[in-house]
N, CA and C of each residue as an Amber inpcrd file, in Angstrom:
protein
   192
 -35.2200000   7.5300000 -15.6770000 -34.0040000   7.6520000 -14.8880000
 -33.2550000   8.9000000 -15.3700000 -32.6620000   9.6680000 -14.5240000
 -31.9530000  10.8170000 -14.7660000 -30.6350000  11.0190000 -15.1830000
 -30.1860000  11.6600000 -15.5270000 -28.7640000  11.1710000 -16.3340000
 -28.0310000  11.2800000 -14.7650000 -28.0080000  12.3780000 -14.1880000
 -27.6500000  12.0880000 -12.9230000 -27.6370000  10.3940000 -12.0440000
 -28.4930000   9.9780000 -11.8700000 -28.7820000   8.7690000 -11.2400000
 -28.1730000   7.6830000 -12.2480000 -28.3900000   7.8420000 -13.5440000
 -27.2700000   6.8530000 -14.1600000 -25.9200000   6.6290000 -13.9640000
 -25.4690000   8.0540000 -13.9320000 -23.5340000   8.0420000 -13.7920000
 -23.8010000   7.6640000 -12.2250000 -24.7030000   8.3010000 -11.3690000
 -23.8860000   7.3780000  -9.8880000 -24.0550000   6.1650000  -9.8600000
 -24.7110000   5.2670000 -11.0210000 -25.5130000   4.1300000 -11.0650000
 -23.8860000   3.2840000 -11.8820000 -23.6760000   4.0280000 -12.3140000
 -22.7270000   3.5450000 -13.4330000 -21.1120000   3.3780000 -13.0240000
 -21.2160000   4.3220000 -12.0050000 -19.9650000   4.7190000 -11.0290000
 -20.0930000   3.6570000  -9.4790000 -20.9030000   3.4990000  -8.8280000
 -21.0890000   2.0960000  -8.2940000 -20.9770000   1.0320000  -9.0060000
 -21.5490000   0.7810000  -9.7850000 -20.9970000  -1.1610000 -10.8560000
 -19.6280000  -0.5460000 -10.9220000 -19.3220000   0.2880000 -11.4630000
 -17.2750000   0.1250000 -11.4930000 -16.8580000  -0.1060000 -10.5410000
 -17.1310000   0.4690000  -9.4390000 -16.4760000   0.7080000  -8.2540000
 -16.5240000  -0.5450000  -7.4770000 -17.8900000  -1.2590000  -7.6000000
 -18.1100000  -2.2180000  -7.4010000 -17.0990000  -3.9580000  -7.7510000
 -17.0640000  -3.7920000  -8.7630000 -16.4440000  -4.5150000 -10.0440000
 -14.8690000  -4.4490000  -9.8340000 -14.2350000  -3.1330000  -9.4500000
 -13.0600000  -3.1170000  -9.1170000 -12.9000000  -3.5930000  -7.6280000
 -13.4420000  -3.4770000  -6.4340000 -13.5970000  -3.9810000  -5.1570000
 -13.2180000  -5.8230000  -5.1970000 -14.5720000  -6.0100000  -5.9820000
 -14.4800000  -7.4770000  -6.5470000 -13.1430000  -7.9350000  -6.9990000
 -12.5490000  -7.6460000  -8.0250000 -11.5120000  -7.9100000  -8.8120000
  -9.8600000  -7.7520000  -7.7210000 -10.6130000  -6.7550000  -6.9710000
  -8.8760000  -6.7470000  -6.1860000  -9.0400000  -8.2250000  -4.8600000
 -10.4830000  -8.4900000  -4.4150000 -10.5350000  -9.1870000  -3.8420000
 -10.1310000 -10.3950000  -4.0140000 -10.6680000 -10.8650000  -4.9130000
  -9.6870000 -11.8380000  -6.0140000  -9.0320000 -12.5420000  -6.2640000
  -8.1270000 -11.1290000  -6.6070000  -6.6680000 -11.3090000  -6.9150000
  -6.2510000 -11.2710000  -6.1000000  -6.2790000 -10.8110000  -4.5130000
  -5.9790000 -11.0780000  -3.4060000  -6.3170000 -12.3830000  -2.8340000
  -7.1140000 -12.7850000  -2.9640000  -7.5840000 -14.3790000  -2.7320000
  -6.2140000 -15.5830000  -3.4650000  -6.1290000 -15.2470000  -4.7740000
  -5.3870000 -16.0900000  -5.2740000  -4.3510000 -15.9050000  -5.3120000
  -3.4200000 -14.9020000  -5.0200000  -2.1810000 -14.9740000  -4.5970000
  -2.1360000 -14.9640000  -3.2830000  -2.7910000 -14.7900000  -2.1130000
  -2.8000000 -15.5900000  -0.7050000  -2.8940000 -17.2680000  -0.7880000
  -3.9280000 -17.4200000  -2.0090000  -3.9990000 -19.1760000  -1.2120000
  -2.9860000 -20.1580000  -2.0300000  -2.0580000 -19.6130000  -2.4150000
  -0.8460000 -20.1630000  -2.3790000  -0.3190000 -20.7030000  -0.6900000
   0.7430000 -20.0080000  -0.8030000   1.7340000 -20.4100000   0.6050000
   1.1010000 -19.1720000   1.4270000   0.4660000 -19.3130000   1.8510000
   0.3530000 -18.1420000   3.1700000   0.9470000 -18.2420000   4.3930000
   1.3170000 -19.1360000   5.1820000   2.1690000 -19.3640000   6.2090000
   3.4050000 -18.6230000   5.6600000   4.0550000 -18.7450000   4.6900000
   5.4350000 -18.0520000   4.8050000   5.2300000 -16.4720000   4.9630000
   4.3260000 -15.8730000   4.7030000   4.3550000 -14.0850000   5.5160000
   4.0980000 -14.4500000   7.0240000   3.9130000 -15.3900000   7.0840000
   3.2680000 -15.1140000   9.3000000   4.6200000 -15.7390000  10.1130000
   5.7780000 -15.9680000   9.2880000   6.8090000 -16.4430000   9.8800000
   7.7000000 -15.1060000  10.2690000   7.8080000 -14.6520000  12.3970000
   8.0390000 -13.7630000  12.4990000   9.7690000 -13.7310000  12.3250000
   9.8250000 -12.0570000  11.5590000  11.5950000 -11.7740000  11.2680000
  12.0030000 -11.4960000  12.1840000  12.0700000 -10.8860000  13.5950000
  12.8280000 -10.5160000  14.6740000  13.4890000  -9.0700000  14.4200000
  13.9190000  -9.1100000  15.0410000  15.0360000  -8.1040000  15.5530000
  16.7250000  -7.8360000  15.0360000  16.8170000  -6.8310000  14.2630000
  17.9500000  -7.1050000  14.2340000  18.9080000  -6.4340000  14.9230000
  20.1360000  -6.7570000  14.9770000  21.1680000  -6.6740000  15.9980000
  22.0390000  -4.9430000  15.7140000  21.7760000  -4.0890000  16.8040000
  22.8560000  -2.6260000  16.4820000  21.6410000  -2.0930000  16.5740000
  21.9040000  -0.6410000  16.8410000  21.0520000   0.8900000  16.9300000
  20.5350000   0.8310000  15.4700000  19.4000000   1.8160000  15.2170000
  19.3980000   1.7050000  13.6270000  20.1290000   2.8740000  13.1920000
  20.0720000   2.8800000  12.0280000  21.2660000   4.1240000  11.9140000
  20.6400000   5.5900000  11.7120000  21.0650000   6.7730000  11.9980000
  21.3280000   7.8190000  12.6090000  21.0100000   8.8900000  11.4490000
  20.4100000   9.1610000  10.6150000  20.2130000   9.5300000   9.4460000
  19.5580000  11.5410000   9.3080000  20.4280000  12.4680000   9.4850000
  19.3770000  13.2780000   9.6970000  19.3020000  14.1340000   8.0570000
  19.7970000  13.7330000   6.9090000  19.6470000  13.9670000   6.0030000
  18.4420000  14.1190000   5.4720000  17.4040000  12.8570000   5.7630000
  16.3880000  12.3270000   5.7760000  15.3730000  13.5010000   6.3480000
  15.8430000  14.4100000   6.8890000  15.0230000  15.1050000   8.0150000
  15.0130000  16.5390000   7.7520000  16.2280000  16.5080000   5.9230000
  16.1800000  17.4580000   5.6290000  17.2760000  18.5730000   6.4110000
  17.4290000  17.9590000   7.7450000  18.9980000  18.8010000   7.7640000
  20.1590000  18.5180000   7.2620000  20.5150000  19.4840000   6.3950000
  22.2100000  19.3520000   5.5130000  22.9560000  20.1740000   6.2330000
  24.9400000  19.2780000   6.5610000  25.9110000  20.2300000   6.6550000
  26.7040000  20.1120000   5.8590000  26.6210000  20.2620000   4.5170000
  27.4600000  20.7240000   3.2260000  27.2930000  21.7270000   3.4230000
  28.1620000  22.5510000   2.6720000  28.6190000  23.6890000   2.1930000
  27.6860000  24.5110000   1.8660000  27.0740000  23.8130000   0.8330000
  26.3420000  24.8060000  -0.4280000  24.7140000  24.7010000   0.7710000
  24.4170000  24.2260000   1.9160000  23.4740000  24.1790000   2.7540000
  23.6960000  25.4610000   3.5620000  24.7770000  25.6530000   3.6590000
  25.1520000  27.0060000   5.2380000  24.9490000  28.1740000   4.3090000
């Protein structure tokens, strides 16, 4: 076997192994209560708010 073909050999079982492990741990903190995430939140009430800071346009001072 080539040292090549080892590390991709070696790099699949991790990769592998970590796939596994998140699956898991995803398994067992779902089979708790899972109905309470599928309970829908709605809508809430008002425009959302108006934000263009966020967008990187400033009208301060030290912006102009």
């Amino acid at each position: 076997m080539s040292p090549r073909t080892r590390v991709a050999l070696v790099v699949a079982v991790l990769a592998a192994a970590a796939a596994g492990t998140t699956l898991g741990v995803t398994v067992l903190i779902w089979g708790g209560d899972s109905h309470a995430a599928r309970q829908p939140v709605g809508l809430r009430a008002g425009a959302p708010p108006f934000l263009l800071d966020e967008l990187g346009v400033r009208i301060d001072p030290e912006a102009r």
